[in-house]
N, C-alpha and C positions, 0 to 999 in steps of 0.2 A: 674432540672434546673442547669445549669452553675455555676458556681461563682469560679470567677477570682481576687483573690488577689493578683498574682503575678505574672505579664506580661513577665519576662524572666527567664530562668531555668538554661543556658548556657550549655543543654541537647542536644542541635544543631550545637555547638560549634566544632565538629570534624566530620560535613558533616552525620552526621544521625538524624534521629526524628523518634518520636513513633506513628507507628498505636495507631488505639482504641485495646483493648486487652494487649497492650505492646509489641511485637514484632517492633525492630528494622528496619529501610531501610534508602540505602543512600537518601537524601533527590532530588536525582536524580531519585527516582525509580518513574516509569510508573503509577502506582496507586499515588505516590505524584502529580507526574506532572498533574494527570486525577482533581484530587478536586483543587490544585493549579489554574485550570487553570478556573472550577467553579468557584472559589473565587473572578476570574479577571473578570471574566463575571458578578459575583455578584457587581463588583463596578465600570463597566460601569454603568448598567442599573442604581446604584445611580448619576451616571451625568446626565441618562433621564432620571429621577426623578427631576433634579433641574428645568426641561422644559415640563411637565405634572402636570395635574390637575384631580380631580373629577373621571370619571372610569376608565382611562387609567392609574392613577397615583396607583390608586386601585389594579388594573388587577399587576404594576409593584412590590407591598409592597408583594402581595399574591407571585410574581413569587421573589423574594430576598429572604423569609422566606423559599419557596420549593428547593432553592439553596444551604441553610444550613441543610438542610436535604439532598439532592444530595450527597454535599461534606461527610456528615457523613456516610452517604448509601457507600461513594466510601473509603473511609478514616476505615472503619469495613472489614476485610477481610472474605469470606464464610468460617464457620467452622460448621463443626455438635455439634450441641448441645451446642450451647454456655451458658454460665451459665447466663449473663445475654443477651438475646435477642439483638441485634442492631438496630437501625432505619435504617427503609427501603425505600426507595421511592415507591409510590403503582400507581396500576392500575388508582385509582380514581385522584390522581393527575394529571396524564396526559390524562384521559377524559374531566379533569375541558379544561385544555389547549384548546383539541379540539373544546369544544364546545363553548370557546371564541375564536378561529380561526373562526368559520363558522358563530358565529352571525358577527363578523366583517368584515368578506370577503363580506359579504348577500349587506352591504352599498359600496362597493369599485366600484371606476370609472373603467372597464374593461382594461386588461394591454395587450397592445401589442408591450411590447417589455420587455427586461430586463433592470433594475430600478437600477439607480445610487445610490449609498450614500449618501444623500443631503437632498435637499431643506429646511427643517425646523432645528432648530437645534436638538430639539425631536427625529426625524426620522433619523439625522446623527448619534446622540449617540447610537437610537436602532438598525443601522446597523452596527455598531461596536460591540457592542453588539455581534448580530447575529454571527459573524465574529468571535469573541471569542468562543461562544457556540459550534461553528459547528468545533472549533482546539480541544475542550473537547469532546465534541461528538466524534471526531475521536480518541484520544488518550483513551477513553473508551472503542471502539472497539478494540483497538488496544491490552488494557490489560486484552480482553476477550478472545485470544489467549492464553494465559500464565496463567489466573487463574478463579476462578470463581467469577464470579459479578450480581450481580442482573440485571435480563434482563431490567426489570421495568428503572433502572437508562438510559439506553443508549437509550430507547424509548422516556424517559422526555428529553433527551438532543436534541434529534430528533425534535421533537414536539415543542418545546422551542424554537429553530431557526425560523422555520416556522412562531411560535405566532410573537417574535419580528419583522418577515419579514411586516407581514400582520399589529402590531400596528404601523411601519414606516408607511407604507402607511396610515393607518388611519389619523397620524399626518400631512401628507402632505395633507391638507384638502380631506378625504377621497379617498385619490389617483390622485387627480386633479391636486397638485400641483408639483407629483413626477419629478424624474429627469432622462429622459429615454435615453439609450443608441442609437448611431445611428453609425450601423455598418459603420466604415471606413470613419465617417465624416471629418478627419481632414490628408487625405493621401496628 
């Protein structure tokens, strides 16, 4: 576990921070901005947390806790044989996902059309949310170009957009209440 007795280091102080292992990066670098930018998605989803209850509020605790594991999966650079192991993000975590996409899609009012930001305030934090996830999502693929990363991480960040797409709509009384686009309504 953790433990945090002292919140600042002034180790950041001259535009660098430490991976896990110790290796140095500007705090500009690609893998900062990748967790950085988990982190921001980790504290939306706690403003749809302040507007959730019961299993969706559940479904968002399980997905903030797999966030801090994200960030540390992306925050551990691949090395052979590391002395001590890193945390990983795995397979089973983003089956969980799946298989709460598909029981919640199973109840949704059928979409035909693409779905505003809106209606509940629930559903607007988790399309924000979503909107976060999916600039991490891209800035992970991005810094799969240049190093190596656990595939596992950019498929949870995949998956994860999607969930949050699908628990907006839940929030909007199972899709009933959504707020649907209407191409060129207002030319």
């Amino acid at each position: 576990m953790v433990s945090l007795t002292r919140i600042y280091t002034r180790g950041g102080d001259a535009g660098q921070t430490s991976l896990v292992g110790g290796r140095r990066v500007a705090k500009h670098d690609l893998r900062v901005e990748a967790y950085g930018t988990v982190d921001e998605a980790n504290a939306v989803i706690g403003l749809a947390r302040l507007h959730t209850e019961g299993e969706a509020d559940a479904m968002l605790g399980r997905i903030q806790n797999d966030l801090f594991d994200l960030g540390a999966d992306l925050a551990a650079p691949e090395e052979p044989d590391p002395k001590c192991p890193p945390l990983r993000v795995t397979a089973a975590q983003v089956e969980r996902l799946e298989r709460e996409i598909d029981a919640m899609n199973a109840s949704l009012a059928p979409l035909n059309s693409f779905v505003l930001p809106g209606g509940s305030a629930s559903s607007a934090h988790l399309h924000h949310a979503r909107t976060v996830v999916r600039r991490a999502e891209r800035l992970v693929s991005a810094l799969m170009t240049t190093e190596a990363v656990n595939p596992e991480a950019l498929k949870y960040a995949n998956r994860l957009s999607d969930h949050l797409f699908v628990l907006g709509r839940r929030m909007n009384d199972d899709g009933k209440e959504d707020v649907l686009w209407v191409p060129g309504a207002h030319r």
